[in-house]
C-alpha positions in Angstrom: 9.9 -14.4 -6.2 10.4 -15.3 -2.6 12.1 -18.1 -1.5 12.1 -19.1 2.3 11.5 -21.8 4.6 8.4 -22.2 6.7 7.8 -24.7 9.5 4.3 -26.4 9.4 1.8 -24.6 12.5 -0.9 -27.5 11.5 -2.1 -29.8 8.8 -5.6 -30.9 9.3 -7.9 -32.8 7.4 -10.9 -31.0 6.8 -13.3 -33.3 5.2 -12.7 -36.0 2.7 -10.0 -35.2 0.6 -9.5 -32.0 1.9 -6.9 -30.5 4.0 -6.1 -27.2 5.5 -2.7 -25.9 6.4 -0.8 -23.2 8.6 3.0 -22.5 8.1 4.6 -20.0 9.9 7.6 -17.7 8.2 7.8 -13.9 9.1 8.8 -13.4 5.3 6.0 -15.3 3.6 3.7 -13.0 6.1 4.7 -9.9 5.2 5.0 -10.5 1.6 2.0 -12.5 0.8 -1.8 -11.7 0.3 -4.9 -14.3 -0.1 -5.1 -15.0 -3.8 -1.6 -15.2 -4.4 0.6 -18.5 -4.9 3.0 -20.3 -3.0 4.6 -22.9 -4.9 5.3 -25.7 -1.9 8.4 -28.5 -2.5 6.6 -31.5 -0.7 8.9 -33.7 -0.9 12.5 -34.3 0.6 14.0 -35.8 -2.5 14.0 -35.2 -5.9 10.5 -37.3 -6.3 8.6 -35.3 -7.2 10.8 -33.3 -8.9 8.2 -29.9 -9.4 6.9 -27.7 -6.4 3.2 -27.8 -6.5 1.2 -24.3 -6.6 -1.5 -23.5 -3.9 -3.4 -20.5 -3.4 -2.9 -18.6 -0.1 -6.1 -18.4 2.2 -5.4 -16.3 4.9 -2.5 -14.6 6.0 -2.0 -13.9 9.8 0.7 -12.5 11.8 3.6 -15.0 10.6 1.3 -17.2 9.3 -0.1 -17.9 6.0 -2.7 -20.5 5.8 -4.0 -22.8 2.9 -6.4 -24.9 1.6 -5.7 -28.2 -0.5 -7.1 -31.4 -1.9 -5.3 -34.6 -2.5 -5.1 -35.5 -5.9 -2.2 -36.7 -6.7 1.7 -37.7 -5.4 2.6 -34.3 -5.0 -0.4 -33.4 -2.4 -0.6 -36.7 -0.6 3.2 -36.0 0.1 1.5 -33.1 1.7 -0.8 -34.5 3.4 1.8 -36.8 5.4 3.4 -33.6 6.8 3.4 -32.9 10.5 5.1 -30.4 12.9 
């Protein structure tokens, strides 16, 4: 397991519900393939408590991209991120 800090390229909505996100970290690159997990902390306190697992899209040169819906605290928390 890989633990590192990645700073947010974008966080768009796609359609709906739907949202689709670039972070950049050299690590996370190299390490990561599409298919695998990232397990994201999205939020700043303790609330909510667990990190929430998304599957990796895409994985660029220091980026890794994914895909999400908003269902619950966790992923609306998310969806409120910005640069």
């Amino acid at each position: 397991m890989i633990q590192s800090a990645a700073k947010i390229i974008f966080n768009t909505r796609v359609t709906g519900q739907a949202f689709h996100m670039g972070v950049s970290s050299s690590v996370l690159s190299r390490e990561s393939k599409p298919g695998q997990f990232l397990t994201i902390r999205t939020g700043d306190t303790r609330d909510p408590l667990l990190r929430r697992p998304f599957s990796i899209h895409r994985v660029r040169k220091n980026q890794v991209e994914i895909f999400y819906e908003v269902v619950g605290k966790g992923s609306t928390l998310l969806s409120q991120k910005t640069r």
